[in-house]
Each structure stands twice: as C-alpha cells, then as structure tokens.
N, C-alpha and C positions, 0 to 999 in steps of 0.2 A: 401603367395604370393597373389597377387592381382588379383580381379575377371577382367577379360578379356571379352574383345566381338570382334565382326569381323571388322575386318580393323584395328585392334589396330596392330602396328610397333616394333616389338622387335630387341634392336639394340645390339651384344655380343662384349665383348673383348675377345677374344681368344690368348694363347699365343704363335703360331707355329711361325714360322721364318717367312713366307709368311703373317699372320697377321702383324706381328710388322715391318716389311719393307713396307705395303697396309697402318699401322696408321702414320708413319714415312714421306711417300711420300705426304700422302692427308690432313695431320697435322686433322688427327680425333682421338675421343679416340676408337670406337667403330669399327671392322675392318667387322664385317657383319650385316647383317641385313635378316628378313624375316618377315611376316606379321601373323598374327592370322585371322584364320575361325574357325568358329562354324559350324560342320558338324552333325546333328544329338544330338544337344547339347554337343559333345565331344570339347573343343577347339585342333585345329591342327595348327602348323606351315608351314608355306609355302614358300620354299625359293627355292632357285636357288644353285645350290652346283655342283660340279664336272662332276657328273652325270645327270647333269640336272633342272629343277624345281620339288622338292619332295614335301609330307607331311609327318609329325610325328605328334603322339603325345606333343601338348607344355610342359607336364609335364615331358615325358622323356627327350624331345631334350635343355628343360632349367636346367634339374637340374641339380647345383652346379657349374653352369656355371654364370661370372660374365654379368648384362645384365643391359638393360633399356628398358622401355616398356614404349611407348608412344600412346595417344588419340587423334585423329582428331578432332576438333572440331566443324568441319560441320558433321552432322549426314548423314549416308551411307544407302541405302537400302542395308542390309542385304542378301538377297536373289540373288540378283542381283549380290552383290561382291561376292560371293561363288561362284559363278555358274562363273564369269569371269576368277577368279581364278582358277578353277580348270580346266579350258579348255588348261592350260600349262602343267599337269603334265604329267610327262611320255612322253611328245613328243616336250621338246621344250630345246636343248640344250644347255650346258653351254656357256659363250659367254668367251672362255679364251684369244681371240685375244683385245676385250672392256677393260676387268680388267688387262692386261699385257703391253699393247700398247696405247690404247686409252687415258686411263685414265692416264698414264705415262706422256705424252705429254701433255695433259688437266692442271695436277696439276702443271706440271712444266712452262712451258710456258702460259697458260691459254687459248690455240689454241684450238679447238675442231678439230679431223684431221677424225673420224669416223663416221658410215656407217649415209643412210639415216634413216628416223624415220619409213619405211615402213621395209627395212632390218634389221632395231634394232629388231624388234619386234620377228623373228627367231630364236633368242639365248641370254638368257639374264648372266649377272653376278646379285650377289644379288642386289646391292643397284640398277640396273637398273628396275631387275623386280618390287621392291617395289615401284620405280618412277613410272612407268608406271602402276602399280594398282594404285595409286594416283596420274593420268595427269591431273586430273581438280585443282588440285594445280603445279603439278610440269608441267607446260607448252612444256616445252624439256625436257621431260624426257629420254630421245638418250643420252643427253650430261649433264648427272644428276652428280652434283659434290657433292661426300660425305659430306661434310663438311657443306654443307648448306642444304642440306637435311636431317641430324640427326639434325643442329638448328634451324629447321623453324619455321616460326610462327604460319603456319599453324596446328600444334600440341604440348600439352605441356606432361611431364614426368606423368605420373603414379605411377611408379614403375624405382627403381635404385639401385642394389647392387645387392645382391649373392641370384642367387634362390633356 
C-alpha cells in the first residue's frame, strides 16, 4: 500500500445494493469517499457514514476493500487540516436527506434543489464532507457532484486497486 499523509482522498467501490444504485445514478465508479489524517503519526480515515462523521484506522477500514487514493496537489498545513477535521466527529450527523434527495435531483436534472451552505455544513454525506475539507478547491461544496469531484484536476491517483 502506499505511504499516505493528511488530506489525501480515499475514494471505495463498495458492493451493497445502495452503492451500486449511488455509482448508477451519479455515473461514478467509486460510491464513497473519506479523507486521510495523521493523528499521532497513526494514518486515520475520516468519513461521514450512517452514524455520522467517524475515524478508523486506514489500515483496518481499507483492507481488501477495492479503493483509490488520491493527492492534492497544493500542499495542506497539516496541523491545521487535523484539527478541522476532527471538529466533526461524534457530533455532526449523517446528511441522509443530501445523498437520497439532493443528490437525486442534482444528478438527474442537474438542478441543485438543497439546503444553504450555512445549513450544509450540520450534517454531511461522505462526498459532501470531503468537499467541504477541500472548499478552497471545490468552491460549492453544498452542491458537490461526485463525478467531478473523484476527476478533478485539482488531485491526481496515488494508489488504485485492492488494498
């Protein structure tokens, strides 16, 4: 696997039924996403999932899972992204109204019909919260469309296949 630093983007294909109708609708191959910190020199995953925005361990939460892991390439203070990040966990809910609705209407129609960027920020789905750790790229991150968010320019591949 490949050595990791903070802010790096890890994007998963997962096979559940709710994955493959989320890469289906948003025509992406990767149906989540969550970012990499270095806490303590441990790398951790940080994602937004059912229960909220967590961390794991990256080594448990990737293995044998098929992935891509992406680098920004404007360099991050470090210190700074950690400490932003981690001001979500534990208190900042899933957003299942964004990933169910939102984004429904967004992919199909190309309408943005959801909340303001003050109210985004309350309850994220994954590819929102990873928008929103990288706003000085993704400008609207509220109305963050997968599809151009996993091909930005603003970061290239890493790491791509099975960890």
């Amino acid at each position: 696997m490949v050595q990791t630093q903070t802010s790096d983007i890890v994007f998963f294909h997962t096979g559940s039924w709710l994955a493959r109708m989320i890469r289906k609708i948003a025509k992406i191959k990767y149906n989540h996403v969550g970012i990499v910190v270095h806490v303590w020199g441990v790398p951790m995953l940080y994602e937004a999932v059912g229960r909220g925005v967590i961390c794991t361990p990256l080594d448990d939460r990737i293995k044998g899972q098929q992935i891509k892991v992406c680098r920004l390439y404007k360099e991050r203070d470090e210190q700074r992204y950690a400490v932003e990040a981690s001001l979500f966990l534990g208190k900042t809910p899933y957003d299942f109204i964004g990933l169910l609705w939102h984004q429904l209407i967004l992919n199909v129609t190309g309408i943005y019909i959801g909340r303001t960027r003050t109210a985004a920020a309350t309850s994220f789905y994954c590819y929102e919260y990873a928008a929103y750790m990288n706003r000085t790229e993704v400008r609207e991150w509220e109305r963050v469309v997968p599809k151009f968010f996993e091909n930005a320019a603003w970061h290239h591949t890493i790491f791509e296949g099975k960890a």
